[in-house]
Biopython code that builds the backbone (N, CA, C, O; Angstrom):
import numpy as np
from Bio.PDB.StructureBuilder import StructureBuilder

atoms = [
    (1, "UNK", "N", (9.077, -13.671, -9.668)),
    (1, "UNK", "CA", (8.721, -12.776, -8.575)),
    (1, "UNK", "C", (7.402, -12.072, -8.926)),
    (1, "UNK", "O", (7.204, -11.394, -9.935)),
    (2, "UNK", "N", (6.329, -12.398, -7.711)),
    (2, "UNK", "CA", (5.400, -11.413, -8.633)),
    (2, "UNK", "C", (5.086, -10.196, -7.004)),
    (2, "UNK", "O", (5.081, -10.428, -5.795)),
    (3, "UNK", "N", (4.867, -8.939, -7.827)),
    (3, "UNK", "CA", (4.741, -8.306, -6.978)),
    (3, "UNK", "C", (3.438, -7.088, -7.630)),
    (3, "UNK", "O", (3.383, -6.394, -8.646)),
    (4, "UNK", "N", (2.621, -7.272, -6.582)),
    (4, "UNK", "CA", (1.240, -6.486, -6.730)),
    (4, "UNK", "C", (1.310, -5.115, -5.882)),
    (4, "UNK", "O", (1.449, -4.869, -4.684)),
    (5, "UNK", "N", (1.123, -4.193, -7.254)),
    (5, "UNK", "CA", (1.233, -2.486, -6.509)),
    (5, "UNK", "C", (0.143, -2.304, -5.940)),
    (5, "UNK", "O", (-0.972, -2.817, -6.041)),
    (6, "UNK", "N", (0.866, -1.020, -4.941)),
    (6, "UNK", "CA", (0.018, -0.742, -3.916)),
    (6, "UNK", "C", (-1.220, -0.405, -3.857)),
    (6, "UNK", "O", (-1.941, -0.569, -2.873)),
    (7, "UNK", "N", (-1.676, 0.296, -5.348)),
    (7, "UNK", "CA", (-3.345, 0.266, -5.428)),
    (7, "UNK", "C", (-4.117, -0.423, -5.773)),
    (7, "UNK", "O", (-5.324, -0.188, -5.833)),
    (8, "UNK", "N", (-3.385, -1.721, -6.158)),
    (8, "UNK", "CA", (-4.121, -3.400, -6.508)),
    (8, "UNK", "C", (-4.809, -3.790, -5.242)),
    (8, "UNK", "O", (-5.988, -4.077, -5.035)),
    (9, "UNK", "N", (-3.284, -3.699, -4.070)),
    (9, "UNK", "CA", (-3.803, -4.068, -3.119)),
    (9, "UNK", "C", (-4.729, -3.238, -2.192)),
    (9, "UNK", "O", (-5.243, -3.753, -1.199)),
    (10, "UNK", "N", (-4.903, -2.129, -2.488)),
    (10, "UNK", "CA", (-6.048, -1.032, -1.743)),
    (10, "UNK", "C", (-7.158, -1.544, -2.367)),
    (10, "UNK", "O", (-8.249, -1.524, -1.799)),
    (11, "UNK", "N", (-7.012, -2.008, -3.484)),
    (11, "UNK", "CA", (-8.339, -2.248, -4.439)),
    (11, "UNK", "C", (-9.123, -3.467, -3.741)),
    (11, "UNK", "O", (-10.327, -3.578, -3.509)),
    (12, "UNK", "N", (-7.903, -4.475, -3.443)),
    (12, "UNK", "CA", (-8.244, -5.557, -2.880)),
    (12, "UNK", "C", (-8.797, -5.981, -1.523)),
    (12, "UNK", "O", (-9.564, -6.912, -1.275)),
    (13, "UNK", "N", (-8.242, -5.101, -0.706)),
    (13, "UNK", "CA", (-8.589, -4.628, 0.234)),
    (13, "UNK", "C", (-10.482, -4.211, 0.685)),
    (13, "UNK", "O", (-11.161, -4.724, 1.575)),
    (14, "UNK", "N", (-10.923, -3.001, -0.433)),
    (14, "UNK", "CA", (-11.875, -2.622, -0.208)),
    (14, "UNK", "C", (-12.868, -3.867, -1.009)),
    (14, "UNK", "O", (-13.947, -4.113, -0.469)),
    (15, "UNK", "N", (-12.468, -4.695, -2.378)),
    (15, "UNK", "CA", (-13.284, -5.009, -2.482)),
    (15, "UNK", "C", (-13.384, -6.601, -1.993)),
    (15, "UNK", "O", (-14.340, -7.318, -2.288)),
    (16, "UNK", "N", (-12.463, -6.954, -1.351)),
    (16, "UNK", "CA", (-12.785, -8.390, -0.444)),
    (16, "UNK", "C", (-11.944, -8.545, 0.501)),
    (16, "UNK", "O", (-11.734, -9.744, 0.684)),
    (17, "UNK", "N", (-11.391, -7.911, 1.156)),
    (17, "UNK", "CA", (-11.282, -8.125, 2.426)),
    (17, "UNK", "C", (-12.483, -7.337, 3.650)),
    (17, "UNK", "O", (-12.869, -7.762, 4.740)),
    (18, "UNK", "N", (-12.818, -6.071, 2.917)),
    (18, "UNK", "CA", (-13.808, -5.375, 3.939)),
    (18, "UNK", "C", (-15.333, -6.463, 3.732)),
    (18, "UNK", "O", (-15.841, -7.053, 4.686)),
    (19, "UNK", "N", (-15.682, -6.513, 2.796)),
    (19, "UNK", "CA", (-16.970, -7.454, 2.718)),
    (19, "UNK", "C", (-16.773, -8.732, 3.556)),
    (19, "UNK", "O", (-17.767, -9.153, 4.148)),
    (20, "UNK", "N", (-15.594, -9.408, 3.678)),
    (20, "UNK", "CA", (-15.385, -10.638, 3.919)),
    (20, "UNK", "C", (-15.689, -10.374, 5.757)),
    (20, "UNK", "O", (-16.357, -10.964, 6.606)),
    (21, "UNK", "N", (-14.704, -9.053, 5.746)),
    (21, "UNK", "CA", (-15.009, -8.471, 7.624)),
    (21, "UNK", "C", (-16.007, -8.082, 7.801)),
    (21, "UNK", "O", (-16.182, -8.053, 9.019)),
    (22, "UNK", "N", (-17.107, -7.623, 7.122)),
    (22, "UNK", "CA", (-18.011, -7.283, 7.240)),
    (22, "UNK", "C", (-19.276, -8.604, 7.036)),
    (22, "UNK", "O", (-20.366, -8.437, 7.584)),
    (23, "UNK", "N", (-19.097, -9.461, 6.487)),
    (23, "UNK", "CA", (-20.031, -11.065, 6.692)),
    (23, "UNK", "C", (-19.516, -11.413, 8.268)),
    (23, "UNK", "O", (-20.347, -11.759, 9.107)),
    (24, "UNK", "N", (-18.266, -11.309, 8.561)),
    (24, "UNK", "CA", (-18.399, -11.872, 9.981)),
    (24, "UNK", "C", (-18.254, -11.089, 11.154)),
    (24, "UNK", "O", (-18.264, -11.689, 12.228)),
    (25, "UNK", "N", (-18.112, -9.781, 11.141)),
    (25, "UNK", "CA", (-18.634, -9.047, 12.088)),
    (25, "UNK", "C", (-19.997, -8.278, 11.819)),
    (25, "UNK", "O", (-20.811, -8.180, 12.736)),
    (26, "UNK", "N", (-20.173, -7.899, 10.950)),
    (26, "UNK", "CA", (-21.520, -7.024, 10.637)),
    (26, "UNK", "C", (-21.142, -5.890, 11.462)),
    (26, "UNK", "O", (-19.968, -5.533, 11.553)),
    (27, "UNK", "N", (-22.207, -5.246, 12.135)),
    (27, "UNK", "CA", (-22.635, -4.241, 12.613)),
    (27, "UNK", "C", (-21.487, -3.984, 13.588)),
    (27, "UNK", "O", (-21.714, -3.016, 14.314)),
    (28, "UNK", "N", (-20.181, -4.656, 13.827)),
    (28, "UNK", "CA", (-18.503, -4.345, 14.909)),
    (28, "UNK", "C", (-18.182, -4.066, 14.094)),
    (28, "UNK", "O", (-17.081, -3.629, 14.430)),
    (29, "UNK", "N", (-18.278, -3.874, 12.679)),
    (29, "UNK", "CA", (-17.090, -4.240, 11.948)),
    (29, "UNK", "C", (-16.814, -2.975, 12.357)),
    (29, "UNK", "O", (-16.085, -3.076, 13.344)),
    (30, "UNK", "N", (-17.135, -1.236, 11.969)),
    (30, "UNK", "CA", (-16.747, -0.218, 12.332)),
    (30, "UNK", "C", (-15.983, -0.181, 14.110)),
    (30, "UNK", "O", (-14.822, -0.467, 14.402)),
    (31, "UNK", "N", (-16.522, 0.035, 14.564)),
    (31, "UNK", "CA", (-15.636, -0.227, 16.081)),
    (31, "UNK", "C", (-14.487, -1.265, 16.035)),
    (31, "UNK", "O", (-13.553, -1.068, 16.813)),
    (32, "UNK", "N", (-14.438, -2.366, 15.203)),
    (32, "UNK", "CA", (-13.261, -2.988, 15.402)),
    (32, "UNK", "C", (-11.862, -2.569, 14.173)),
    (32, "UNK", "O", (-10.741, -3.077, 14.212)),
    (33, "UNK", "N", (-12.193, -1.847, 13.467)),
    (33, "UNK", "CA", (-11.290, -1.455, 12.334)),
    (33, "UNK", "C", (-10.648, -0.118, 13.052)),
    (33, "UNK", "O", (-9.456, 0.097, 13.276)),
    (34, "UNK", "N", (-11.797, 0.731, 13.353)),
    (34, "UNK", "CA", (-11.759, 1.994, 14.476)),
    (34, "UNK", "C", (-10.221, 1.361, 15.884)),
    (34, "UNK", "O", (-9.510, 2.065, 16.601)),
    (35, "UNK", "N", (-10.260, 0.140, 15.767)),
    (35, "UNK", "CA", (-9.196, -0.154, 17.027)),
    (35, "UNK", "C", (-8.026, -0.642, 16.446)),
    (35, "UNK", "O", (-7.027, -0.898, 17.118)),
    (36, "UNK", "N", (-8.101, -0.810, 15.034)),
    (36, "UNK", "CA", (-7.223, -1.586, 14.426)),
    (36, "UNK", "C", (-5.600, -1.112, 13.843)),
    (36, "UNK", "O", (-5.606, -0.089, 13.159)),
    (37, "UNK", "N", (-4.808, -1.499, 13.973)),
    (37, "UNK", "CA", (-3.493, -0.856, 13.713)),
    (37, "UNK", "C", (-3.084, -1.669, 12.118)),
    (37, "UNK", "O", (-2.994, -2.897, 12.098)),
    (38, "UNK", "N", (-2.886, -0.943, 10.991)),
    (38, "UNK", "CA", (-2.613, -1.602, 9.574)),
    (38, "UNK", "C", (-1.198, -1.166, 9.563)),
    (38, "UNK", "O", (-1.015, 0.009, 9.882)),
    (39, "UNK", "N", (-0.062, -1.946, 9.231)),
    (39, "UNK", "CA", (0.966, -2.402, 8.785)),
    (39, "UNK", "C", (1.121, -1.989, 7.524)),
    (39, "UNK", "O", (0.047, -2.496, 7.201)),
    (40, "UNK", "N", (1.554, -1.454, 6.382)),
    (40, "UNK", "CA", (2.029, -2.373, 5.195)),
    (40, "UNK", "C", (3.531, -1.451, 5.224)),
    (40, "UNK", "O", (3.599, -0.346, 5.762)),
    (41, "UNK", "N", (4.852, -2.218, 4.453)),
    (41, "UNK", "CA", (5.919, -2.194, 3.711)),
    (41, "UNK", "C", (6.314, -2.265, 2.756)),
    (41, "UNK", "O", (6.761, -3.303, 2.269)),
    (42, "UNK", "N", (6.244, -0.744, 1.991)),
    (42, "UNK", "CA", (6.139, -0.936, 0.534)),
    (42, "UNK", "C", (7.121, 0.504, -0.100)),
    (42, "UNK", "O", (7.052, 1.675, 0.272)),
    (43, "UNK", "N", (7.877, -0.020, -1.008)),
    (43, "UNK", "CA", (8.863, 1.380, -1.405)),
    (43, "UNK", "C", (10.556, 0.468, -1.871)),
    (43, "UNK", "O", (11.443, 0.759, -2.673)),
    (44, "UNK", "N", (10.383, -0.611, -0.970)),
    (44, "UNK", "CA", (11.815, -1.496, -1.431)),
    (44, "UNK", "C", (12.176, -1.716, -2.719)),
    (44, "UNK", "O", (13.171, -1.285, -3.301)),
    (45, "UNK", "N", (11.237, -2.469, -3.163)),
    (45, "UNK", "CA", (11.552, -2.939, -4.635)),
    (45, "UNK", "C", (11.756, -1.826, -5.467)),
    (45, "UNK", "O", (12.372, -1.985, -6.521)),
    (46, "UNK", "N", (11.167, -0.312, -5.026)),
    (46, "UNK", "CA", (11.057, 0.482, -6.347)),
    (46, "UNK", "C", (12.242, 1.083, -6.208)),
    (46, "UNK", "O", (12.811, 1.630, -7.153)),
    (47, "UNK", "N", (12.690, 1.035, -5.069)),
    (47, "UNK", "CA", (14.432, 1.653, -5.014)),
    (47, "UNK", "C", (15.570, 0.941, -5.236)),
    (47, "UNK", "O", (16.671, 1.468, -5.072)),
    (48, "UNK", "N", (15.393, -0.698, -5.747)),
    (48, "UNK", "CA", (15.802, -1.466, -5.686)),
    (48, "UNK", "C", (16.349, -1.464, -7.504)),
    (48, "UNK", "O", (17.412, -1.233, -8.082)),
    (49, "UNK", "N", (14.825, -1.894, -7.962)),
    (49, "UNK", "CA", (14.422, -1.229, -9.643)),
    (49, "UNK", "C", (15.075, -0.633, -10.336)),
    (49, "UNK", "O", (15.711, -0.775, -11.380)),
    (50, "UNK", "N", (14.736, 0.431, -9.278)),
    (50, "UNK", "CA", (15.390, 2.184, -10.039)),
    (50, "UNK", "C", (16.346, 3.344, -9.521)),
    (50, "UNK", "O", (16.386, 4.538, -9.819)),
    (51, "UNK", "N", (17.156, 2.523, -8.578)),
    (51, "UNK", "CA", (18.425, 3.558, -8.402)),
    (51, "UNK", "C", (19.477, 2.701, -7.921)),
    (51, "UNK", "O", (20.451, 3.061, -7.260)),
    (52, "UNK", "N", (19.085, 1.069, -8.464)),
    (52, "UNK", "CA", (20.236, 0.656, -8.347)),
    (52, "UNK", "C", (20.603, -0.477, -9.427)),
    (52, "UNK", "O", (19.652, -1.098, -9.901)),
    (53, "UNK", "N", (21.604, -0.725, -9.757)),
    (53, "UNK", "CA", (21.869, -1.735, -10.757)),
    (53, "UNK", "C", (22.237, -1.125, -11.780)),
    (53, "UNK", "O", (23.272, -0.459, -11.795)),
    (54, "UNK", "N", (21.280, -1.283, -13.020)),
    (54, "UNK", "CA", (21.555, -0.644, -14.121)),
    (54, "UNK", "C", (21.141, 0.759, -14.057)),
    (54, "UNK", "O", (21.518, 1.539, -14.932)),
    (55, "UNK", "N", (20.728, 0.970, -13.523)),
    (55, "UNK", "CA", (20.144, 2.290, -13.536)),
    (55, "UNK", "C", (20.704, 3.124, -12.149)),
    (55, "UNK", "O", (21.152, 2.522, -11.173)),
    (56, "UNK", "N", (20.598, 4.629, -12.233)),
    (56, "UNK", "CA", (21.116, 5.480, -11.125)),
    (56, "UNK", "C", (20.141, 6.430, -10.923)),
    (56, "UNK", "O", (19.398, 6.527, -11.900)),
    (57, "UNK", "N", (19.895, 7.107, -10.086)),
    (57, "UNK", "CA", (18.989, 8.235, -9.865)),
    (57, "UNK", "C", (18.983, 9.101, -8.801)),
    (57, "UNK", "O", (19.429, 8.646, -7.748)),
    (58, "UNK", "N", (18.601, 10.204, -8.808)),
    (58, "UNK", "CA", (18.975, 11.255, -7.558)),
    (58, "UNK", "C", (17.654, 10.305, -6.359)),
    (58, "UNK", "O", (16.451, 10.213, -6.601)),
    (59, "UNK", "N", (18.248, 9.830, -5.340)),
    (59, "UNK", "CA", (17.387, 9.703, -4.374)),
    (59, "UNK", "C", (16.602, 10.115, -3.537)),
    (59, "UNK", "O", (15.676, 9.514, -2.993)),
    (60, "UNK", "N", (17.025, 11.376, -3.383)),
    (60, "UNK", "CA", (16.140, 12.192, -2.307)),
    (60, "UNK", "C", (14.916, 12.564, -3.557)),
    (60, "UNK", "O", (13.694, 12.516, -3.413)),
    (61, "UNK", "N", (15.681, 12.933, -4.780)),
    (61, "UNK", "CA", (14.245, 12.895, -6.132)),
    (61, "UNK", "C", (13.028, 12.015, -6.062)),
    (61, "UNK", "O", (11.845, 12.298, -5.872)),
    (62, "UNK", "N", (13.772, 10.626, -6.310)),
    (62, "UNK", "CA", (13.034, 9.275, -6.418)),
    (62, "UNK", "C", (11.921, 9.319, -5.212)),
    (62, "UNK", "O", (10.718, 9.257, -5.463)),
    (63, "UNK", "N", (12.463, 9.438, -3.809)),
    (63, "UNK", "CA", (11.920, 9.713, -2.372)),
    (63, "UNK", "C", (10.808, 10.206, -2.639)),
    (63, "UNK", "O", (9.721, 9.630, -2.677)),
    (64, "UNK", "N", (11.132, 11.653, -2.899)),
    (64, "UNK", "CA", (9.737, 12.768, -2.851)),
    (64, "UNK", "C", (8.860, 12.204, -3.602)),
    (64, "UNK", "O", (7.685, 12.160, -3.239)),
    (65, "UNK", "N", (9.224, 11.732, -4.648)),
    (65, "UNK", "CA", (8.260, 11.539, -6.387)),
    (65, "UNK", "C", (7.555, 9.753, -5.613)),
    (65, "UNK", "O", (6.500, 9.465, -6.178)),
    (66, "UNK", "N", (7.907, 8.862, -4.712)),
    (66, "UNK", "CA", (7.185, 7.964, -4.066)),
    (66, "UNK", "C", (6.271, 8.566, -3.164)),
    (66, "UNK", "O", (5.079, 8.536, -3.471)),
    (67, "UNK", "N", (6.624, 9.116, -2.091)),
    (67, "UNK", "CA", (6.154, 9.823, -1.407)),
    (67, "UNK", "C", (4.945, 10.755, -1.503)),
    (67, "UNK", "O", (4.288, 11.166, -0.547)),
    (68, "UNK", "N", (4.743, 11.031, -2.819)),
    (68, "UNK", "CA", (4.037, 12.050, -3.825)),
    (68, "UNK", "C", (2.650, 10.937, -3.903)),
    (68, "UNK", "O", (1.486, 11.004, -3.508)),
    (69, "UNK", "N", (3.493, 9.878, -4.655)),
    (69, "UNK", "CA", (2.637, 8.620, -5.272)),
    (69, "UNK", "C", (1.486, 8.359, -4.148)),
    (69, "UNK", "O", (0.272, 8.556, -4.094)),
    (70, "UNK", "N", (2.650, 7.723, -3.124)),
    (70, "UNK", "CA", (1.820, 7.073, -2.201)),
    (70, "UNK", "C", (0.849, 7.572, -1.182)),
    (70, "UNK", "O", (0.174, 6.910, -0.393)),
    (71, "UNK", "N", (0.915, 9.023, -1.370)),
    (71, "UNK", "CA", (0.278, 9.651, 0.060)),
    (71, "UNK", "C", (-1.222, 9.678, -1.369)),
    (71, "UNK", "O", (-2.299, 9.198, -1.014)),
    (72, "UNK", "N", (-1.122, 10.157, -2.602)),
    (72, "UNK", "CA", (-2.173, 10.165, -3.557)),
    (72, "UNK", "C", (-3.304, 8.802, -3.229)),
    (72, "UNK", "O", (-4.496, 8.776, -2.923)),
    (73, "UNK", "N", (-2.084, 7.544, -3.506)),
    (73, "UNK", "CA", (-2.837, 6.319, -3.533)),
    (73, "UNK", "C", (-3.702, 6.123, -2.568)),
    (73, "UNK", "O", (-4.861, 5.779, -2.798)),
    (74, "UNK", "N", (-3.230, 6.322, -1.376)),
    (74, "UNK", "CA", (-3.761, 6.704, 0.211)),
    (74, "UNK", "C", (-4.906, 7.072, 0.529)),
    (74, "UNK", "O", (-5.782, 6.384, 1.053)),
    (75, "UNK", "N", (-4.960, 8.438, 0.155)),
    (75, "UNK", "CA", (-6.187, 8.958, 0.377)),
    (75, "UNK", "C", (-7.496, 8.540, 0.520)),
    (75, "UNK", "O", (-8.389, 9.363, 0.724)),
]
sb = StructureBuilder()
sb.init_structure("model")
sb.init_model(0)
sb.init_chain("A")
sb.init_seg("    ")
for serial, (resi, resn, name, xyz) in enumerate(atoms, 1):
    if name == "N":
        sb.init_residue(resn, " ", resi, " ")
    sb.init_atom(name, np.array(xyz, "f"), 0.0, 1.0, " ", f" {name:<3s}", serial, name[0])
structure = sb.get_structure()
């Protein structure tokens, strides 16, 4: 299973997917990102990981302390 965290893929994001949109729109690219709706689903595996199986953990804890993570990564 391979699974790439979420600031790999922000990383990846800025450094070849925007260039790649930006060789074929150029000068839209802003107005068309500006219209654009982004998706991602990410938080499963880490609750999956770490509050279940061998391991236990207060969840609403785990929650906040992702939540914490991801709004950081975000920015």
């Amino acid at each position: 299973e391979i699974i790439t965290p979420l600031p790999d893929q922000v990383l990846h994001f800025e450094e070849k997917t925007l260039p790649d949109l930006e060789s074929q729109l150029g000068k839209n690219l802003p107005s068309f990102l500006s219209k654009s709706l982004f998706l991602f689903n990410t938080g499963g595996n880490d609750y999956i990981s770490n509050c279940f199986g061998e391991y236990e953990c207060d969840i609403p804890t785990f929650t906040e302390f992702l939540v914490t993570n991801y709004t950081t990564i975000l920015k």
